[in-house]
C-alpha positions as CSV (number, residue, x, y, z in Angstrom):
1,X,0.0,0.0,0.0
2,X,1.1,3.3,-0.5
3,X,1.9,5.9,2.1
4,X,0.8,9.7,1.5
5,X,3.3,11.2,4.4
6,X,2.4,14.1,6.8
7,X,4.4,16.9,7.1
8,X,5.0,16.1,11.4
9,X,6.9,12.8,10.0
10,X,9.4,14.3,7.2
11,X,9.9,17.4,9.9
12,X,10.9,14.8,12.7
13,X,13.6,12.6,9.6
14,X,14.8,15.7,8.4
15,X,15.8,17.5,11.3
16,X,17.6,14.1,13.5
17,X,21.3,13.7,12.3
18,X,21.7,10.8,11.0
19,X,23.6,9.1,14.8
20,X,20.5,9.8,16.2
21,X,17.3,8.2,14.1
22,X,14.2,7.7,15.4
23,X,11.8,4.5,14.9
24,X,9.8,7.2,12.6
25,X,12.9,8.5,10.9
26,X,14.0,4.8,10.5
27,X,10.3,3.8,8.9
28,X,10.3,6.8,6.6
29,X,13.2,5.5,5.0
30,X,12.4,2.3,4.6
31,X,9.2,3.3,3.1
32,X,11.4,5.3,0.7
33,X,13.3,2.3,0.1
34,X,10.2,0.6,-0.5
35,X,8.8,3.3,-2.9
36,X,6.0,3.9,-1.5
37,X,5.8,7.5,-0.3
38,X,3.9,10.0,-1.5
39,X,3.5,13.5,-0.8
40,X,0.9,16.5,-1.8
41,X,1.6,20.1,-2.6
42,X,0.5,21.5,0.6
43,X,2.5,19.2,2.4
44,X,5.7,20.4,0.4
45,X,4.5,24.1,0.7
46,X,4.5,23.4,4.0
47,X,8.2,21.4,4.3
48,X,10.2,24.0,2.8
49,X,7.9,27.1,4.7
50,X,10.2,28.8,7.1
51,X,13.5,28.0,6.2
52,X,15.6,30.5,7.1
53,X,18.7,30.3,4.8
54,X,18.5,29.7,0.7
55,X,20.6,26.8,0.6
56,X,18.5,25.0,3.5
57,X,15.8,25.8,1.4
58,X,17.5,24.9,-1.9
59,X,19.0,21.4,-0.7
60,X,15.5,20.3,0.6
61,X,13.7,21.1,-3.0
62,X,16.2,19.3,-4.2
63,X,15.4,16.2,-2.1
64,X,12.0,16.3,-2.5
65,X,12.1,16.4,-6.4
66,X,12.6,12.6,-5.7
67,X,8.7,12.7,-5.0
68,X,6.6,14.2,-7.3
69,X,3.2,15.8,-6.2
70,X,0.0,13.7,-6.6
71,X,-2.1,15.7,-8.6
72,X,-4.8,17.3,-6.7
73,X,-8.8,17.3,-7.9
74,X,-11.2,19.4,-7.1
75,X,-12.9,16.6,-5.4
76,X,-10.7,16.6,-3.1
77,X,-11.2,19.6,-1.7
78,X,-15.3,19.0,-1.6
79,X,-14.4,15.4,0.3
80,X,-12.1,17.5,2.3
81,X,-14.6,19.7,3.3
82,X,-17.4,17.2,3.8
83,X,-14.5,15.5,6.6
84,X,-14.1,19.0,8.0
85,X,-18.1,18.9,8.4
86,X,-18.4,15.7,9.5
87,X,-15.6,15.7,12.2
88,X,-16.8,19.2,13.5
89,X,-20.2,18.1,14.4
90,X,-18.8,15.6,16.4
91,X,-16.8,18.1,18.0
92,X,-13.4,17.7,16.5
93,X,-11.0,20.3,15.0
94,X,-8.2,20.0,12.2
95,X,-6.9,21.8,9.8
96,X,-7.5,22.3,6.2
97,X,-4.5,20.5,4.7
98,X,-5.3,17.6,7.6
99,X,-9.0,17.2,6.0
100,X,-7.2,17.4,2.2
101,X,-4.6,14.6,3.2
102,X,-7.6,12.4,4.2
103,X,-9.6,13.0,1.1
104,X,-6.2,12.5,-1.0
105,X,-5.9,8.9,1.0
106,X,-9.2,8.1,0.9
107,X,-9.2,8.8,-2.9
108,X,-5.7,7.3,-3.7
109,X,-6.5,3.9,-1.8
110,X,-3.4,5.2,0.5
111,X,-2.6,4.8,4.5
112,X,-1.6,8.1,6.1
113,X,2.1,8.1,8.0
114,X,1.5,10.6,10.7
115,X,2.5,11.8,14.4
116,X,-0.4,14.5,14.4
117,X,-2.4,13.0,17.6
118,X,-5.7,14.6,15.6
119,X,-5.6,12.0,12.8
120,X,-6.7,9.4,15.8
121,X,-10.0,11.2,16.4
122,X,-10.4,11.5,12.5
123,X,-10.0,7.9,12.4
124,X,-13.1,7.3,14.4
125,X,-15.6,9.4,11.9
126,X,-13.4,9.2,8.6
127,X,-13.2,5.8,6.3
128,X,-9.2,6.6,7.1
129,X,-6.3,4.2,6.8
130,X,-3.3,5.4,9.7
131,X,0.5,3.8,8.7
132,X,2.0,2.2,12.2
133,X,5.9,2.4,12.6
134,X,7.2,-1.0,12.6
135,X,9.3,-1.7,15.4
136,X,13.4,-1.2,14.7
137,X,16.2,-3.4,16.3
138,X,19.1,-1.2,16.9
């Protein structure tokens, strides 16, 4: 199956050095190894947001080239919307790229690789598939 990542998960690989990997630093990897990440616009737009110096921001385009965008529909952002509905009457917030990377999953047939603790309410309301980390030896 393949893996639409959050943002929260490439943040936490990217910033580690490379001595000191965490389990989800570890299963991004292998899920690159795998090739089976994928990754949306706003997700990117959101990766390379707030980098402070050009060649930070430079040398992470350049690694994300590796993954090109899925192509957003524009029924994506109705489903995205209808989740946003549907979660808020039941009392539950999220933002508007969360709501888009369900609708993109739920669309694509994908799992969603995430650390964002909201995506376990979503879960509960949204026909949403969450990746697991796979346990590492060291």
């Amino acid at each position: 199956m393949r893996i639409l990542v959050d943002t929260c998960v490439w943040s936490e690989a990217l910033r580690r050095k490379t001595s000191e990997k965490s389990d989800i630093s570890r299963e991004l990897q292998s899920l690159i190894l795998e090739h089976r990440v994928e990754i949306i616009g706003p997700i990117r737009q959101e990766l390379l947001s707030g980098l402070r110096e050009d060649t930070q921001f430079s040398r992470l385009e350049e690694h994300l080239e590796a993954f090109p965008d899925i192509t957003l529909e524009a029924a994506d952002h109705i489903t995205a919307a209808r989740f946003f509905n549907k979660c808020r009457t039941k009392g539950i917030q999220g933002s508007n790229t969360d709501f888009l990377i369900c609708a993109v999953a739920v669309r694509r047939k994908m799992a969603i690789y995430t650390t964002d603790r909201d995506f376990q309410q979503f879960v509960k309301y949204l026909p949403i598939v969450l990746h697991e980390t796979r346990k590492f030896d060291y």
